[in-house]
N, C-alpha and C positions, 0 to 999 in steps of 0.2 A: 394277488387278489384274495381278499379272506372267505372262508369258506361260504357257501349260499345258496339258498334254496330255488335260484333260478335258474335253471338248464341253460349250461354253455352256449347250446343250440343259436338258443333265443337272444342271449346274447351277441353272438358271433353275424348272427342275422342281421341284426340290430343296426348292431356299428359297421357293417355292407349299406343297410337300406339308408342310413346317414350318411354314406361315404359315397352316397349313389353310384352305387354297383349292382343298384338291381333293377337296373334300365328305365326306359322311361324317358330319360332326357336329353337327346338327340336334341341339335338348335340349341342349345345353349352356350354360353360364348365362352370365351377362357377366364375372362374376370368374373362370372359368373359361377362356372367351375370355382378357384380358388374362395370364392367369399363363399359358397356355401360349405366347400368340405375341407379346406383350409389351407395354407402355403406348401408349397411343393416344393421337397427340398432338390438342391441340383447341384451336381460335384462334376460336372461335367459329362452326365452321364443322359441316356433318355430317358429318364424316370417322369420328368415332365408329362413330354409327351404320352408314355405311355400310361400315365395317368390319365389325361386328357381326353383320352383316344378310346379307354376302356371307360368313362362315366359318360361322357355326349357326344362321342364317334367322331371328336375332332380332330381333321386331319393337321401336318405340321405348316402348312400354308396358312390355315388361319391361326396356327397358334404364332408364327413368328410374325402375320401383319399384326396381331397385338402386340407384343414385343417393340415390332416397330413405330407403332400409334400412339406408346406407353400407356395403352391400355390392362399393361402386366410389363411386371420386369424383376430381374433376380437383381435384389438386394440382400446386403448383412443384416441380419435381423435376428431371433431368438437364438441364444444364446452365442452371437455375433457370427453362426451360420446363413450360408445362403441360404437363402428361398427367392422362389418363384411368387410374387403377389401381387395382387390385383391393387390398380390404381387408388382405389377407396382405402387402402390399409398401410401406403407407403408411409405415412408422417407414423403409424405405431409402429411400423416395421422395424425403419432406422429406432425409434425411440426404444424400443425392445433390445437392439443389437449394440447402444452407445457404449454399453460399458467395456466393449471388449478392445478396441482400438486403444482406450486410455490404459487396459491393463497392458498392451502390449508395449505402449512409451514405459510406463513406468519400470515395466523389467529392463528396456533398453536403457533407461538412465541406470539402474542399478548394477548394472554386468559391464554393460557397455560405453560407458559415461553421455550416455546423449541427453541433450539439456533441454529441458521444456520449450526455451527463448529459440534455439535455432531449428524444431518441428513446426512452431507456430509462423519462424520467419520463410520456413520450405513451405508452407502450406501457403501460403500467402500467393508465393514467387508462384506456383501452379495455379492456382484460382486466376492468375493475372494471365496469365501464359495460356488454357485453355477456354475455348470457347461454346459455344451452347452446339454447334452443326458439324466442329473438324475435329474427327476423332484422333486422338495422339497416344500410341503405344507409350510403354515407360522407356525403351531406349528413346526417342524422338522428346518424350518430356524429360529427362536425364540433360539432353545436348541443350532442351532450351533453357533449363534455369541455372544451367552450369556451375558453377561452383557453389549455388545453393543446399545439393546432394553432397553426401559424406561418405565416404568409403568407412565402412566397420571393419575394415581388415581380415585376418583369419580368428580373431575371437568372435566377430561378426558373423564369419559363414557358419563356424562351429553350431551357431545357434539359430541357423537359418535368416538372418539378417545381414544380409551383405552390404546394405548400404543403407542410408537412411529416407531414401525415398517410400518403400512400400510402408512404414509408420505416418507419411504426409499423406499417402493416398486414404490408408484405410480411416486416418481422421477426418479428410473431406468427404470420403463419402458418407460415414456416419452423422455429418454433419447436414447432409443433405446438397451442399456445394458442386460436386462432382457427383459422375455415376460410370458404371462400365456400360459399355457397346458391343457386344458380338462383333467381332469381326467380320463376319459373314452373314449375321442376324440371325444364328442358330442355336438353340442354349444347350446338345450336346457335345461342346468342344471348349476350351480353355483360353483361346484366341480373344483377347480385349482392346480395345483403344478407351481413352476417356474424354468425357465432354465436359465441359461446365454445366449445372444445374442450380437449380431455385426452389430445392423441395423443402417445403414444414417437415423438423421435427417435434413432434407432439405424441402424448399419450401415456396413460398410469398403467399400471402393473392391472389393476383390476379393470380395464380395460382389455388388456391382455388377456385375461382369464375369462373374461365375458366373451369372448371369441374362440376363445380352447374348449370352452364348454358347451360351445354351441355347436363345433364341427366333433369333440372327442366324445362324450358326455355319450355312458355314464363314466366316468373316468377318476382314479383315487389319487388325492394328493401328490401323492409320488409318482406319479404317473404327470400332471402338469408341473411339476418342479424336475421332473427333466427337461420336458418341451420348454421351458422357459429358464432355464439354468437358475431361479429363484432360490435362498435361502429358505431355509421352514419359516422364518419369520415375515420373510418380504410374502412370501406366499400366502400366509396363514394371515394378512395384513389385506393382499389383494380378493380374498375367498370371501374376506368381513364384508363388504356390502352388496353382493351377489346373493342371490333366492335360488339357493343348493338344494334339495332336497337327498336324502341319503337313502340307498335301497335297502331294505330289509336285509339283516344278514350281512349286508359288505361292506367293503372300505370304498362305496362307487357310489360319486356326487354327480345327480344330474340334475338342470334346471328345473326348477319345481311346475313351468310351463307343459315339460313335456312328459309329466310323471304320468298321466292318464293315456295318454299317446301310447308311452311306451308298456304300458299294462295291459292294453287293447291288442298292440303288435302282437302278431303271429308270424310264426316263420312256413314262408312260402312253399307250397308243395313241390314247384316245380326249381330244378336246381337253375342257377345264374351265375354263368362261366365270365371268369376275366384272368384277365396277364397282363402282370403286374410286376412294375420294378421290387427288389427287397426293400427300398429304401421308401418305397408309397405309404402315404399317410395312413393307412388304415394300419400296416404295423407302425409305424416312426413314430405320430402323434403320441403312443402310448409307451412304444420298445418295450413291448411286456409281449414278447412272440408266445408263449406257450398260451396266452390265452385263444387266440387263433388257431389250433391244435388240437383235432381230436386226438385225446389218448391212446388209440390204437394206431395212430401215427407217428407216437415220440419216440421212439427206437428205431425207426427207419435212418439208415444211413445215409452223410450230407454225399452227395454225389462229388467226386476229386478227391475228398479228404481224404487225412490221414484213417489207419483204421478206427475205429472206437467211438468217431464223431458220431455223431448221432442230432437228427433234429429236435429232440426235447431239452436236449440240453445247451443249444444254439443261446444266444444274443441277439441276434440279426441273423435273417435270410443269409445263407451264402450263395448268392443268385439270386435270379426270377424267380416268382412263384407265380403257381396257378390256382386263383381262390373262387367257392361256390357258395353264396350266401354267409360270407368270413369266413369259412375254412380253407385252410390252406391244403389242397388236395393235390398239390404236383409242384415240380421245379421245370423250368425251361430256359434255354439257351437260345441264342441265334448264333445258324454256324454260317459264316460268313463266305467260307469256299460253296458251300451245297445249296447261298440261299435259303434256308429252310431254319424253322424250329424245332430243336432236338427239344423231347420231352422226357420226364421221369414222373407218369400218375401216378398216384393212390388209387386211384378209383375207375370202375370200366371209363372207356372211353365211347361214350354215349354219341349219337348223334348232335345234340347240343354243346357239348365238351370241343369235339371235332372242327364244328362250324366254327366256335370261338377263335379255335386254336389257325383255322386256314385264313379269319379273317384278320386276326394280328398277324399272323406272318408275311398276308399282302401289305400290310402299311406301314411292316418292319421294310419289308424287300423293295418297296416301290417309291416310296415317303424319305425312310431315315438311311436305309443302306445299311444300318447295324443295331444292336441294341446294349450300346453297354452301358456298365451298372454305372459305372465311372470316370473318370477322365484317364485313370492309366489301366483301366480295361483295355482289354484287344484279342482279337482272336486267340494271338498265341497264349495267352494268357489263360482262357479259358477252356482250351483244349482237355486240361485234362480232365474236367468236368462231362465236357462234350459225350469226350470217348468213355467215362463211365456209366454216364446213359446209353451208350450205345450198346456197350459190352453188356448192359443184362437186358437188352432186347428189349428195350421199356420204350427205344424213341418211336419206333414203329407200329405200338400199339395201338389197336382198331386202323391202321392205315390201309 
């Protein structure tokens, strides 16, 4: 971010009271949530949820009956990553995510000799094979199209393609054809089956952009050509017919609708506690962490790391954070033997901080049963993080 005359503060506050994180909307549903602060990315991890849970206190009962209503569902989408999105944004979703599938054939014809004619003839034999209600894992689709799939052999696995079924899959879905199922109807876990579907794909780049600027904004170029894995040119193409205004001082475009809004904003007296995955859109949308960062935070060491690590000089959260009007003022874990949230703050642990922190760890403990970041998170995993909160005496703090 280039330099500016407008205090971090206000900024950081800013993009919290957009990211509604600073309360207020309790009753608000999950498609709701995502349309106003934007797709929730998901790697198998509860980031969802605990997005969800920290902007309108939604528990995971109503987030997986939307789930199951497809009032919300994780699709491929910007930059041919998952997200979490709300029914109203599926046809841009997929339309945002198509080109990643076609890169993936195309390397496989070139490494691997696989031929355009026999994806489109698998993709076919699956569309025929599944149906819109009985969900079919890939072993169970593998046995029904039978000699349809191809074995990649050992140059195949080398490259993570062991057969040529998951370049059928990832085509119908982006096609709108097919979709994944939760196994369980939960979207912390990796467990799929696939159905038949009948989704539009539709929608332009600046499209795109009109929606990234309305949940990220004020947000600089480089900052939506990651969210959207955009070219400078496709980008600089889709920003043409958008009413950007630019803020004084920065490389940070925001709709010219809400330049007088955000002039008026003040940052709130009173602080507003959440916990929140690493991977939550208030950093991801942008992945520019240090602007989330008081200064007198950024030598603080990452808790497990090696020595020298340091959060200023991070990419991504390594963990949960704990953030107060966009500052990111703590890391936290869920330890899964003790139940509980281990924490590491920055700052006193205030009565408000506290309440935060016991009422996420009931919907951690009672709700999800854990809170990983990821799909090959897990306890053991996180241990050594755990125990370096422990060891400087930081998880117990105000307890």
């Amino acid at each position: 971010m280039a330099n500016t005359d407008i205090p971090a503060v206000k900024l950081r506050a800013w993009w919290a009271h957009r990211q509604w994180l600073d309360g207020g909307r309790a009753g608000a549903s999950p498609a709701e949530v995502l349309a106003a602060t934007g797709w929730a990315r998901s790697v198998g991890g509860a980031a969802p949820y605990l997005g969800m849970f920290a902007r309108a206190g939604l528990g995971r009962a109503a987030v997986d009956a939307a789930v199951a209503a497809l009032e919300v569902h994780e699709l491929p989408s910007a930059r041919g990553c998952t997200y979490v999105l709300p029914a109203s944004d599926f046809a841009l979703g997929l339309a945002a995510g198509a080109g990643a599938p076609e890169a993936d054939i195309a390397s496989a014809s070139r490494h691997l000799g696989v031929t355009r004619d026999e994806i489109e003839k698998l993709c076919l034999a699956v569309s025929e094979l599944l149906s819109p209600d009985r969900p079919l894992d890939p072993p169970a689709i593998r046995e029904g199209v039978g000699g349809a799939v191809r074995s990649l052999g050992e140059a195949g696995k080398k490259r993570g393609q062991s057969t040529t079924l998951p370049l059928a899959l990832g085509l119908l879905q982006a096609r709108g054809r097919i979709r994944r199922v939760p196994v369980n109807g939960r979207l912390d876990q990796q467990r799929y089956g696939y159905v038949g579907w009948d989704q539009t794909v539709r929608g332009s780049a600046a499209e795109l952009a009109e929606r990234y600027f309305a949940w990220a904004a004020p947000a600089s170029v480089r900052h939506f050509r990651w969210f959207s894995g955009f070219s400078a040119a496709t980008a600089k193409a889709a920003l043409t017919p958008l009413d950007l205004a630019e803020l004084p001082g920065t490389d940070l475009l925001m709709p010219a609708a809400l330049v007088e809004e955000f002039r008026e904003f003040t940052v709130p007296d009173e602080p507003s506690y959440a916990l929140l995955a690493g991977i939550d859109g208030l950093h991801l949308l942008h992945r520019d962490l240090p602007r989330l960062i008081d200064p007198v935070d950024a030598d603080r060491p990452v808790p497990g790391a090696k020595e020298g690590r340091v959060l200023g000089t991070e990419v991504d959260p390594q963990g949960h954070v704990v953030v107060d009007r966009g500052r990111i003022v703590g890391f936290w874990e869920y330890d899964t033997e003790r139940s509980e949230i281990v924490h590491s703050l920055f700052v006193p642990a205030d009565e408000a901080l506290l309440t935060a922190i016991a009422r996420t760890e009931a919907f951690v403990r009672d709700e999800l049963g854990d809170a990983r970041g990821f799909s090959l998170d897990s306890p053991k995993s996180r241990a050594p993080k755990i125990a370096a909160m422990r060891a400087a005496g930081q998880s117990s703090a105000g307890r």
